[in-house]
Residue frames as qw, qx, qy, qz and C-alpha x, y, z in Angstrom:
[[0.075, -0.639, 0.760, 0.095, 3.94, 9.91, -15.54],
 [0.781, 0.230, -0.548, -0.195, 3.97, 6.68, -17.63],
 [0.510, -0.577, 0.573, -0.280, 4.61, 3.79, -14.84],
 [0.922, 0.210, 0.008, 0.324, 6.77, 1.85, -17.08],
 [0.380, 0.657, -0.326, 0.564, 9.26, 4.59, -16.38],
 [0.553, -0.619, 0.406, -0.382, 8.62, 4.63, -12.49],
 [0.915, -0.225, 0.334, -0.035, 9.21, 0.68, -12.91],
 [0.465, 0.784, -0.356, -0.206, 11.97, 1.18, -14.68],
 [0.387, -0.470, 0.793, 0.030, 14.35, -1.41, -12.72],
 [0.766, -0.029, 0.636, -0.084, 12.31, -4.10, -13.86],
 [0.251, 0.095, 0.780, 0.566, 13.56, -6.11, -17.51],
 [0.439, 0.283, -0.186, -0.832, 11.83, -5.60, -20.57],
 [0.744, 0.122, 0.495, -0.432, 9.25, -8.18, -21.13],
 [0.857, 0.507, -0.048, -0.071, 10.14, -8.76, -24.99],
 [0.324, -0.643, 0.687, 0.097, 13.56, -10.29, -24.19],
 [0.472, 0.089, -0.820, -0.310, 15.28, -13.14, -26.30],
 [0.066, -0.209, 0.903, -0.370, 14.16, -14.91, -23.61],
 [0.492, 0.305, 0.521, -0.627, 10.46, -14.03, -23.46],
 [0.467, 0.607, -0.326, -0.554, 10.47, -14.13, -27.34],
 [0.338, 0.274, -0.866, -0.246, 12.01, -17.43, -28.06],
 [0.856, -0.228, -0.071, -0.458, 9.37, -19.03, -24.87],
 [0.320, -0.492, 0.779, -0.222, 10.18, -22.04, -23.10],
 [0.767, 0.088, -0.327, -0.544, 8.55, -25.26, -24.87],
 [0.487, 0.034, -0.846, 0.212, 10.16, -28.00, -22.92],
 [0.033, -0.204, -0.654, 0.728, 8.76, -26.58, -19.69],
 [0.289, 0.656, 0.577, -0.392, 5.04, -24.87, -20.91],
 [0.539, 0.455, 0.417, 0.573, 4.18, -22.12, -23.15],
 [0.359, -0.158, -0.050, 0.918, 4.55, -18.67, -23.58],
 [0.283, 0.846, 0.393, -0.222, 1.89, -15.71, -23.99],
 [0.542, 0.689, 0.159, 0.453, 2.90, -12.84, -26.49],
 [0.080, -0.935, 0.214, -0.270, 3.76, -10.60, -24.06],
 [0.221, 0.589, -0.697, 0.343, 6.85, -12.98, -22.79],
 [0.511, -0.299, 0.657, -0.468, 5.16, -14.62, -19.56],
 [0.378, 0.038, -0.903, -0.199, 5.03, -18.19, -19.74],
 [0.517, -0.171, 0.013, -0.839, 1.09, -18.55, -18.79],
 [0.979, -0.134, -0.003, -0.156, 1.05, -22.80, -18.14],
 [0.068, -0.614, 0.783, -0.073, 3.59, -25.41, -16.61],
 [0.804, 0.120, -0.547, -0.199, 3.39, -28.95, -18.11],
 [0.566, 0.135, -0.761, 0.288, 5.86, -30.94, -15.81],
 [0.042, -0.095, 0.684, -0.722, 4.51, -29.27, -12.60],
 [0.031, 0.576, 0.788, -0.215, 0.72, -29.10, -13.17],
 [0.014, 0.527, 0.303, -0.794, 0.66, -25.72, -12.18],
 [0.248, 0.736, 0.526, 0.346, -1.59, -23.70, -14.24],
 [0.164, -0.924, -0.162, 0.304, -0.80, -20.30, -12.22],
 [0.574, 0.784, -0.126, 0.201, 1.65, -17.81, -14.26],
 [0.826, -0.175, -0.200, 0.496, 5.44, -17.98, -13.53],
 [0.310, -0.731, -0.093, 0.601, 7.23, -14.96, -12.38],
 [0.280, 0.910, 0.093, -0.291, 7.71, -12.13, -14.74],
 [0.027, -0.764, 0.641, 0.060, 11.30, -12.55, -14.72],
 [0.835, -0.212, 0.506, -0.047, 11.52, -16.22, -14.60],
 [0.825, -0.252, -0.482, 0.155, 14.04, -18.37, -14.49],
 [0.137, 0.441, -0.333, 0.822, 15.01, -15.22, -12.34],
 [0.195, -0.266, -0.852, 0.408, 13.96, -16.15, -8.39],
 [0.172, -0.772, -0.498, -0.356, 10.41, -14.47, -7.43],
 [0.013, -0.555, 0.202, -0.807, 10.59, -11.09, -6.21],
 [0.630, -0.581, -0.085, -0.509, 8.35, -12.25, -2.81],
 [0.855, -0.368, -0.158, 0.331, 11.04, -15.44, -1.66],
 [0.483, 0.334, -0.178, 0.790, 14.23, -12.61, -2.20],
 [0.382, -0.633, 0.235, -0.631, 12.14, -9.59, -0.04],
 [0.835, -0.327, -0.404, -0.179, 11.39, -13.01, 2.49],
 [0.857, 0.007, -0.221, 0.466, 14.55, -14.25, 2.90],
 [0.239, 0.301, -0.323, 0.865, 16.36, -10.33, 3.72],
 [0.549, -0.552, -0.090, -0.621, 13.33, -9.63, 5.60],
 [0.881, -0.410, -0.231, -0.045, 13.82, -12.78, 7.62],
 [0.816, 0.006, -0.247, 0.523, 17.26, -12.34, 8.28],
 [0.054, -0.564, 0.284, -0.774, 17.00, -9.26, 10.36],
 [0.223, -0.441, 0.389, -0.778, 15.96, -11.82, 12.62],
 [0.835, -0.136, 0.373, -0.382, 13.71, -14.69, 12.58],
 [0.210, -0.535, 0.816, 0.064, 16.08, -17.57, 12.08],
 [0.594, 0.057, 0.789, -0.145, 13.75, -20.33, 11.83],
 [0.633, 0.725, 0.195, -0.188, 12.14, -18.66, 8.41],
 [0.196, 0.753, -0.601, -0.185, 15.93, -18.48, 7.15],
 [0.492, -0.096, 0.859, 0.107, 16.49, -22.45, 8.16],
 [0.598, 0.463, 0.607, -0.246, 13.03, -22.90, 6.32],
 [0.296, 0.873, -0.202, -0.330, 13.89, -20.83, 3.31],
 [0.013, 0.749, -0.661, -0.057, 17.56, -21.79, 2.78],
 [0.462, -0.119, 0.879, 0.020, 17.30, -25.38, 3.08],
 [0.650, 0.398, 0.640, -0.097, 14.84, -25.49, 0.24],
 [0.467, 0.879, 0.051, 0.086, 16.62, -23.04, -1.63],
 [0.594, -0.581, 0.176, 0.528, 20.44, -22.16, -0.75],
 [0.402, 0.290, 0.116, 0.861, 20.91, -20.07, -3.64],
 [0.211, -0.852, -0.369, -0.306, 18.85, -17.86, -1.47],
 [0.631, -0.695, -0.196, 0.282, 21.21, -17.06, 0.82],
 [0.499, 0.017, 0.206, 0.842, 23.02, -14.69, -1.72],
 [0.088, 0.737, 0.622, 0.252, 19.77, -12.94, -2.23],
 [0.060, -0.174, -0.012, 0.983, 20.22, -9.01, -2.50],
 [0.043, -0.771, -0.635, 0.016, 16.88, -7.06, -2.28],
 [0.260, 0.325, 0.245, 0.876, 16.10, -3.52, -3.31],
 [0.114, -0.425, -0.649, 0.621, 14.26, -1.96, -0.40],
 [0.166, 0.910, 0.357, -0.129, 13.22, 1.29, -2.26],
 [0.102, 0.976, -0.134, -0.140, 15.48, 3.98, -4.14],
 [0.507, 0.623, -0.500, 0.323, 18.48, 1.86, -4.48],
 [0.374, -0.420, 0.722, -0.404, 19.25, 0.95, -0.68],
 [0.718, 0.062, -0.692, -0.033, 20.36, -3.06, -1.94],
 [0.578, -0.432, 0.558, -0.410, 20.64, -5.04, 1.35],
 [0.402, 0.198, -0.891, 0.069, 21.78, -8.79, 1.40],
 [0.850, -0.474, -0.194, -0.128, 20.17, -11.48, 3.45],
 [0.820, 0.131, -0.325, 0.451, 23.54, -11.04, 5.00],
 [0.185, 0.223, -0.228, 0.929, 24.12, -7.99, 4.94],
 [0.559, -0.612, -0.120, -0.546, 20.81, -7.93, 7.24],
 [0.831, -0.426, -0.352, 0.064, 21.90, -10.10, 9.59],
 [0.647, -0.044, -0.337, 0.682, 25.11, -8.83, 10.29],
 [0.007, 0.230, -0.439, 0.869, 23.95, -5.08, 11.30],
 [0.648, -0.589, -0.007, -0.483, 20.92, -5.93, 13.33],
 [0.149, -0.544, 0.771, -0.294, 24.19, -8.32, 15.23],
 [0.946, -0.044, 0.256, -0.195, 22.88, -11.99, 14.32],
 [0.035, -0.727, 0.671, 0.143, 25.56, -13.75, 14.31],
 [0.584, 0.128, 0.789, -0.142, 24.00, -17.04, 14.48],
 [0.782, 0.603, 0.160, 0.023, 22.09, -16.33, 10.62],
 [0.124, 0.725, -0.549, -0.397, 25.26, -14.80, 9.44],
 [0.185, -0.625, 0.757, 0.032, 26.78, -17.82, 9.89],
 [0.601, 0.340, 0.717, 0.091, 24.22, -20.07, 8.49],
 [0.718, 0.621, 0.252, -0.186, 23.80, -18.20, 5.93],
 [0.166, 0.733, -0.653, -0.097, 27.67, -18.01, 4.96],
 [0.659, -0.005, 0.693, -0.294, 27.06, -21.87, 5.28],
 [0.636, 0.390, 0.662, 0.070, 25.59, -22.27, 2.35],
 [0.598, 0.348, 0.410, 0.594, 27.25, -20.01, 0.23],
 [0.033, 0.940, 0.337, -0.048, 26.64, -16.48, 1.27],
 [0.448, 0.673, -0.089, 0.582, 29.18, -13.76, 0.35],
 [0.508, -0.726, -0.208, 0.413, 30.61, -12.13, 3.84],
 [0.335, 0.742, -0.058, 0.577, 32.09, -8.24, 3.29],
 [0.142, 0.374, -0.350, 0.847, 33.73, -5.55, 5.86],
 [0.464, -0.448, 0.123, -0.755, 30.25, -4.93, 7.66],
 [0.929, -0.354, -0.008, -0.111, 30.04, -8.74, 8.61],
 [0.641, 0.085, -0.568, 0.509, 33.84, -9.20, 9.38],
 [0.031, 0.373, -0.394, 0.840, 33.15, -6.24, 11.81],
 [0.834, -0.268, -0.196, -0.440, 29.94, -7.82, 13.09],
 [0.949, 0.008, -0.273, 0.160, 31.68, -11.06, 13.46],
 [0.415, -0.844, 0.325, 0.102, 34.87, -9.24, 15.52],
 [0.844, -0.002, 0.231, 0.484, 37.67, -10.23, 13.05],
 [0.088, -0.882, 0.159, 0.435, 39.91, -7.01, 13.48],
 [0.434, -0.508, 0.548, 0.503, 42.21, -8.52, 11.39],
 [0.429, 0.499, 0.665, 0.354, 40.19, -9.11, 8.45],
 [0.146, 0.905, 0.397, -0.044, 38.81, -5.46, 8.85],
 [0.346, -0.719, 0.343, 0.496, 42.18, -4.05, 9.24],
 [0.427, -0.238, 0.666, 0.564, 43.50, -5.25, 6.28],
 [0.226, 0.644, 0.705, 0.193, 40.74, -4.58, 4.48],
 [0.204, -0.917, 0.036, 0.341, 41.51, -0.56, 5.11],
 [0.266, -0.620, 0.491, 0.551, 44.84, -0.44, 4.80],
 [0.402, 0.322, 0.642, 0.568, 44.12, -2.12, 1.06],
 [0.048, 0.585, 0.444, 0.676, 41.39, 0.36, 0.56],
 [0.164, -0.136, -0.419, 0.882, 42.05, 3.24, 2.30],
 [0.262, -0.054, -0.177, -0.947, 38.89, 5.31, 3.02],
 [0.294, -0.163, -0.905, -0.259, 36.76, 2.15, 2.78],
 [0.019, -0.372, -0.777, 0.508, 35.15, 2.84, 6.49],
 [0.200, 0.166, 0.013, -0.966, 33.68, 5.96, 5.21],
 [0.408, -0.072, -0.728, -0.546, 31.04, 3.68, 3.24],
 [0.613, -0.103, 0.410, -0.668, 27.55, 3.25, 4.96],
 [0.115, -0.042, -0.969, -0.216, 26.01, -0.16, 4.55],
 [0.070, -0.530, -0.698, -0.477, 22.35, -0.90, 3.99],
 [0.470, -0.506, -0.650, 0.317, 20.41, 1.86, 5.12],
 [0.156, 0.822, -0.265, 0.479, 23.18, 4.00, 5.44],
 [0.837, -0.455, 0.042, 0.301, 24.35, 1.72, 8.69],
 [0.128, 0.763, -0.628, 0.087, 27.98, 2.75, 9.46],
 [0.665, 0.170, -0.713, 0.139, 30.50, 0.33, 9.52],
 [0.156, 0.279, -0.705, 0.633, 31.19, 1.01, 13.27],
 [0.534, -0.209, 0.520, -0.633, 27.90, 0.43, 14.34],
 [0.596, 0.430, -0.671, -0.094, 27.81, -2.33, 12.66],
 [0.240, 0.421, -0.681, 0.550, 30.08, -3.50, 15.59],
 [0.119, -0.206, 0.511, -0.826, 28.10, -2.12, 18.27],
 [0.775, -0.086, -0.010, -0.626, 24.90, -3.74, 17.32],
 [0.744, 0.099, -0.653, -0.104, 26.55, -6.88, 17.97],
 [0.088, 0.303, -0.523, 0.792, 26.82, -5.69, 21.28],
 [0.438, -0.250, 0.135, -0.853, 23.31, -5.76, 21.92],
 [0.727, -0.176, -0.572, -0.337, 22.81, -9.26, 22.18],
 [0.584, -0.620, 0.236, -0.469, 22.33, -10.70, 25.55],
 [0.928, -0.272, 0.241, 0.086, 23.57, -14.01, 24.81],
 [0.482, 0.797, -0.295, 0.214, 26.92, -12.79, 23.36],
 [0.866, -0.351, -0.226, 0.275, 29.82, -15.02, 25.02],
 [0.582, -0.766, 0.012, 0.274, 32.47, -13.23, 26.86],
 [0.620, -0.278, 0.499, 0.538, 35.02, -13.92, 23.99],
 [0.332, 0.464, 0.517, 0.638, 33.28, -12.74, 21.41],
 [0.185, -0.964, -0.181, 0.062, 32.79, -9.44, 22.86],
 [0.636, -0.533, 0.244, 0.502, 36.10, -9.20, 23.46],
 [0.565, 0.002, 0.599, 0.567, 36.44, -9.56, 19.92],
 [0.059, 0.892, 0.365, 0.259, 33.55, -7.03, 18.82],
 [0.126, -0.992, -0.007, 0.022, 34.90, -4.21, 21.15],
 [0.536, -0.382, 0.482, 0.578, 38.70, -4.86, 19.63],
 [0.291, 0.446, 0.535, 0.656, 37.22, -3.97, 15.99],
 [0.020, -0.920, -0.346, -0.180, 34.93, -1.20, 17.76],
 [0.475, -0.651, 0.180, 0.565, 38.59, 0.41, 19.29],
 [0.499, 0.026, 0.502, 0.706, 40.28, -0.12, 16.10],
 [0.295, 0.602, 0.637, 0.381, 37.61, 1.35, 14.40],
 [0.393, -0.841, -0.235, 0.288, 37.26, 4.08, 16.64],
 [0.541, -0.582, 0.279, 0.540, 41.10, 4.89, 16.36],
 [0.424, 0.243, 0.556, 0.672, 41.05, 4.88, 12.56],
 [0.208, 0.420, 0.173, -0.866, 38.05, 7.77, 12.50],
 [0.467, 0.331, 0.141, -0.807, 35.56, 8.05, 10.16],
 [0.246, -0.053, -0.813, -0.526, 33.69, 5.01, 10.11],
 [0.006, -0.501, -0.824, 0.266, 30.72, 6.47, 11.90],
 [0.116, -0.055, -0.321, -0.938, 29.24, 9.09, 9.15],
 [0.224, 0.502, 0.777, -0.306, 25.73, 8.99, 9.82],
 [0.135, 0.641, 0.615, 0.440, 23.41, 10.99, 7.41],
 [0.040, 0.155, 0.357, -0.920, 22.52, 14.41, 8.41],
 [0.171, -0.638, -0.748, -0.058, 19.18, 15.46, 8.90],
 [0.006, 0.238, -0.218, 0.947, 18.12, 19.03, 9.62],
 [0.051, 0.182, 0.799, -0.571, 15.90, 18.97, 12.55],
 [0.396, -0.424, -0.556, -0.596, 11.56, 18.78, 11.87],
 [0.316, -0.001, 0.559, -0.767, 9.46, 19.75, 14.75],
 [0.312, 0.307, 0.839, -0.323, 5.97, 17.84, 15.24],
 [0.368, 0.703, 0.200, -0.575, 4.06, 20.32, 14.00],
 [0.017, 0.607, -0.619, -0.498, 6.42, 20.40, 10.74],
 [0.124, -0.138, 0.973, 0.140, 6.16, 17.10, 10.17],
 [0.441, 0.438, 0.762, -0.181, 2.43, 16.85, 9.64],
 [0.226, 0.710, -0.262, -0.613, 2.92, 19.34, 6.45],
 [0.155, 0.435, -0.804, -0.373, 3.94, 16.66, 4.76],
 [0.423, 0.073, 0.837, -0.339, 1.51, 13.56, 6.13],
 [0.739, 0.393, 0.189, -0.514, -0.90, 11.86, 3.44],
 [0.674, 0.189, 0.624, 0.348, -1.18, 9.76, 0.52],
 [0.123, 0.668, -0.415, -0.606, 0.02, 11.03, -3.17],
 [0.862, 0.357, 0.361, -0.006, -1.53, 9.41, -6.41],
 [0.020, -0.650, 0.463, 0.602, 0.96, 9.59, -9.44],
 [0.233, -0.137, -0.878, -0.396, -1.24, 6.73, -11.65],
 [0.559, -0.181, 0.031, -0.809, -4.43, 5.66, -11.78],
 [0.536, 0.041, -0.828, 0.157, -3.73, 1.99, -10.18],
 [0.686, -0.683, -0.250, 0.007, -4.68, 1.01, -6.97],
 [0.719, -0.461, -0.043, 0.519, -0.88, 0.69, -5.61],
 [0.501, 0.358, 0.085, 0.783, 0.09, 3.83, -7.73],
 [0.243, -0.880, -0.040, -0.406, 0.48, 5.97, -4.82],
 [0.448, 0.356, -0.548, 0.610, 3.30, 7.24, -2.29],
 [0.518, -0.774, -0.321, -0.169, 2.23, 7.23, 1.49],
 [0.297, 0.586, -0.367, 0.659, 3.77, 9.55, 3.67],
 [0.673, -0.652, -0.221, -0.269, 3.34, 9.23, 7.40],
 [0.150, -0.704, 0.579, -0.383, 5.10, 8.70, 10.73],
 [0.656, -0.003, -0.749, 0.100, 7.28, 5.45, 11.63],
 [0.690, -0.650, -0.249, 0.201, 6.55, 4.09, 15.52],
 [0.720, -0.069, -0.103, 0.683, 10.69, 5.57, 15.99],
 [0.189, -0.693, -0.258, 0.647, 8.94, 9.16, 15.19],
 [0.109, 0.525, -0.377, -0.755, 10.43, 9.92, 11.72],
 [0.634, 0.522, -0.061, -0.568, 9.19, 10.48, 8.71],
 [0.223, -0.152, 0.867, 0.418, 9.15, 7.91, 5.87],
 [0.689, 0.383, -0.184, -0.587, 7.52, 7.28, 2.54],
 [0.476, -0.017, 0.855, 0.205, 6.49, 3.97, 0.78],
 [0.312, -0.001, -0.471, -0.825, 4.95, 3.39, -2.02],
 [0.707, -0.213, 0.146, -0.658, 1.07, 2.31, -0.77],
 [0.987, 0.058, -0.097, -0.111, 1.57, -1.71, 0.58],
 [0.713, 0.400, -0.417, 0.397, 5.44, -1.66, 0.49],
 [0.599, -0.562, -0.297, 0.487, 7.86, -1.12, 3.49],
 [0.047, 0.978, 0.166, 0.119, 8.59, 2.69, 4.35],
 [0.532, 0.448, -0.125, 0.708, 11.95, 4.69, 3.65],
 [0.262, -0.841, -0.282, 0.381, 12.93, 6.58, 6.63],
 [0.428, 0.813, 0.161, 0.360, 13.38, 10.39, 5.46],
 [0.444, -0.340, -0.048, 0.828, 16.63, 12.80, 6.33],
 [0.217, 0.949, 0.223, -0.047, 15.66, 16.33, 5.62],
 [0.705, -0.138, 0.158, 0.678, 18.46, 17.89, 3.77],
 [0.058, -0.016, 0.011, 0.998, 16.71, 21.39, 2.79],
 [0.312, 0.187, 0.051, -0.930, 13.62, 22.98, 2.38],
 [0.748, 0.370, 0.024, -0.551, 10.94, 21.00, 1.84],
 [0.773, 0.384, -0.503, -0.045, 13.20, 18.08, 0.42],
 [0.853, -0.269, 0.410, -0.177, 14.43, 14.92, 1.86],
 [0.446, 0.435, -0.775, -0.105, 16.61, 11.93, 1.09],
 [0.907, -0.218, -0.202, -0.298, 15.59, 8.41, 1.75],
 [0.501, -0.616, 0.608, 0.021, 17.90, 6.17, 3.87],
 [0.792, -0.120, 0.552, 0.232, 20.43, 4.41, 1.87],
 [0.403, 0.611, 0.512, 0.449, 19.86, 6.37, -1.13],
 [0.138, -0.737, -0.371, 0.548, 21.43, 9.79, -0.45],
 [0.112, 0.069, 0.554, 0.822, 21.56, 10.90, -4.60],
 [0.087, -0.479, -0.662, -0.570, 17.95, 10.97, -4.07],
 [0.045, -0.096, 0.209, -0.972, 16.00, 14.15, -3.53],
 [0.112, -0.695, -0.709, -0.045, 11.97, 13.64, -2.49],
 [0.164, 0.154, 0.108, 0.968, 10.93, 17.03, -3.16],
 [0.130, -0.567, -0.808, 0.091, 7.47, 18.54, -1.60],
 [0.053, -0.445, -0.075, -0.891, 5.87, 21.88, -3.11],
 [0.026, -0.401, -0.595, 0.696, 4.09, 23.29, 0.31],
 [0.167, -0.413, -0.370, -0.815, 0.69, 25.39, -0.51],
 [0.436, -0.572, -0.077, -0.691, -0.78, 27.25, 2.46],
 [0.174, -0.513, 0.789, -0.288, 1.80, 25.51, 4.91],
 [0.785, -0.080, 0.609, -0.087, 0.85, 22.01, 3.61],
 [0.310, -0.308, 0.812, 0.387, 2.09, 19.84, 1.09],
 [0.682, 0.349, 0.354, -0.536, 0.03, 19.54, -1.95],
 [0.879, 0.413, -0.232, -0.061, 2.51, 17.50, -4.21],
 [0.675, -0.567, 0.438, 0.176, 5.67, 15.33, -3.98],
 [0.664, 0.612, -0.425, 0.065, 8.40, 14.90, -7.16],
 [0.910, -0.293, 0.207, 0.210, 11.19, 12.40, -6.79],
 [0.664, 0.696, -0.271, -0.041, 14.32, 12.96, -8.63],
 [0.959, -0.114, 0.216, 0.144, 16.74, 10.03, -9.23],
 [0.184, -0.452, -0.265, 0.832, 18.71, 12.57, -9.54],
 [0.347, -0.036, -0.224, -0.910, 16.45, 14.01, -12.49],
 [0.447, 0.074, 0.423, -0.785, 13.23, 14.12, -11.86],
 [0.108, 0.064, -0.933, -0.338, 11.63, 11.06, -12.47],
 [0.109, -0.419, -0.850, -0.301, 8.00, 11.27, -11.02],
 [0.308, -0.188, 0.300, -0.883, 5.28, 14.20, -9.23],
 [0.274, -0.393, -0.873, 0.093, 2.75, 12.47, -7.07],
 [0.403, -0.461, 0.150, -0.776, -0.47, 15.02, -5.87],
 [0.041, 0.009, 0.864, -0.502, -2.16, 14.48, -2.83],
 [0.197, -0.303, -0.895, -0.263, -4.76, 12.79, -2.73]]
């Protein structure tokens, strides 16, 4: 499988952009990448995409904001268009540096990062315990709860995970478990994936690595997260937890159009296909 089609998200390299080059700022190589910066010094190559933000501060920044606060101050203050920063975990499951904070229940980043210019949606008004925002926000679009956020988070837990903090004041609870009634009372906005159940044993049918190039990182590892379930990454990246939804096939979390398909031979796994929803790569094991 050609892995310019597996990387399909990313632009095409001969854009006007890459094509016309950047001469006030350095110069440009044939293939589009601008290979020297005059005004900075820098000699090292600029991002692929550039003047599109590097792909390493955007993972950073949602990464941090499930949690370590201080790397969001740090971040954000030298950057604050970061704090709009949407990030493509794996298959399509987008995630905001918001929309992290608000379902692991950090209210504190939310709120810095809506500060400086983040976007705030349903899953952080319900975080944030503003029934009345979420209400209305229904009744416009009826149906709306049904919609998982990154992950596949429901909205209602959402809610609940704002629950878990320890220093949550007395009032804002109040206000969390008035959206987690409402929410409650309205009904399905706690759809969770299904999953058909994998015994131990089961589960190691599937364990290993899977080349589909002949790169170093062009391979899919399959193993078990600390939490127990399965998940795939691609070798180096962060891992996709799997829902089994038939035979031998899976759907990542957040991403439930896609099928991760695994032909079994002599009750083990001896390849993996992906299809997005057609079939877009087969990885053997390795």
């Amino acid at each position: 499988m050609n892995n310019t089609l597996f990387e399909r998200r990313r632009f095409i390299k001969s854009s006007a952009f890459g094509l016309i080059g950047i001469t006030s700022v350095g110069f440009a190589s044939g293939q589009g990448n601008i290979i020297k910066t005059i005004s900075a010094g820098n000699t090292e190559p600029l991002f692929y995409r550039y003047p599109g933000i590097n792909d390493t501060m955007v993972s950073s920044i949602v990464g941090a904001s499930h949690g370590n606060f201080e790397k969001v101050k740090e971040l954000v203050t030298k950057r604050p268009e970061l704090a709009g920063a949407c990030w493509d975990w794996g298959f399509g499951d987008f995630e905001t540096a918001l929309g992290a904070a608000s379902h692991v229940g950090r209210r504190d980043i939310a709120e810095f990062l809506m500060s400086h210019g983040a976007r705030p949606d349903i899953f952080t008004y319900a975080m944030l315990g503003m029934k009345k925002s979420v209400q209305e926000i229904i009744e416009t679009v009826p149906g709306i709860q049904k919609n998982g956020g990154p992950h596949g988070i429901t909205l209602l837990q959402h809610a609940k995970n704002r629950l878990e903090d320890k220093n949550i004041s007395a009032n804002d609870a109040a206000n969390v478990k008035a959206v987690i009634g409402y929410l409650e009372s309205v009904g399905d906005a706690d759809i969770k994936p299904t999953s058909l159940e994998l015994t131990e044993e089961e589960k190691k049918k599937y364990l290993g690595e899977y080349r589909f190039g002949a790169g170093e990182g062009e391979i899919f590892v399959v193993d078990i997260h600390r939490l127990g379930f399965v998940q795939i990454a691609r070798k180096g990246s962060a891992g996709r937890k799997l829902s089994k939804t038939g035979e031998h096939t899976f759907s990542p979390a957040g991403a439930p159009s896609v099928k991760i398909i695994f032909k079994i031979q002599d009750d083990k796994a001896i390849s993996v296909s992906i299809h997005e929803p057609e079939p877009l790569v087969t990885a053997v094991r390795v």
